[in-house]
N, C-alpha and C positions, 0 to 999 in steps of 0.2 A: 623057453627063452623068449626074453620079450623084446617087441622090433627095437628099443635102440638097441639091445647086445646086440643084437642081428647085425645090425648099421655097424657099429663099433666096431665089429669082429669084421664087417669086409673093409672097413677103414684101414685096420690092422695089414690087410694082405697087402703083397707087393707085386703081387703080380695085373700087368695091364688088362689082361684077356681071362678069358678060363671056360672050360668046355662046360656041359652038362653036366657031366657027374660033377665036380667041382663046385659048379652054382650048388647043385642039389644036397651036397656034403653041408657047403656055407649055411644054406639055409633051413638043412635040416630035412628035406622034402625026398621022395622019392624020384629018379631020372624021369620017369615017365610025367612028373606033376611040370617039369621044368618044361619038358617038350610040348605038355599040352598048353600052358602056358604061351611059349612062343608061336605056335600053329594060331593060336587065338587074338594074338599081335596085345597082349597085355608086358611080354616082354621082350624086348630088342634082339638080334643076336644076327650074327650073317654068317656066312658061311666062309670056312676055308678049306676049300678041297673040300674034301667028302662029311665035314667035321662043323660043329656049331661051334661058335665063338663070340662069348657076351663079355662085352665091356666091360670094366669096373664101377663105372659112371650109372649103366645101364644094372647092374645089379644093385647097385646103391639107391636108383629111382625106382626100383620095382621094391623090394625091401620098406621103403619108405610107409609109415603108415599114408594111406589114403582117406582127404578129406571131403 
């Protein structure tokens, strides 16, 4: 899948928030790629209760190719 489906497909979702596995489903990655990801501060996420929680905004900029 190339990063615009990637883009495309989280445009598509409606949901505002979405946990790890979720991101990880969207993009195809394994949970653990996502957490090392965010430990690394390459992508956004805060916390709810005991629970990660990435924006849609914040999975749309990380998705994003990098130039």
């Amino acid at each position: 899948m190339t990063n615009e489906q990637k883009r495309e497909q989280i445009l598509n979702l409606e949901k505002p928030y979405y946990s790890i596995y979720e991101a990880a489903a969207v993009l195809g990655v394994h949970e653990r790629t996502i957490r090392n990801h965010i430990r690394a501060g390459d992508l956004k996420a805060g916390k709810a209760g005991r629970q990660w929680r990435i924006a849609k905004a914040d999975l749309i900029a990380f998705a994003a190719p990098q130039n």
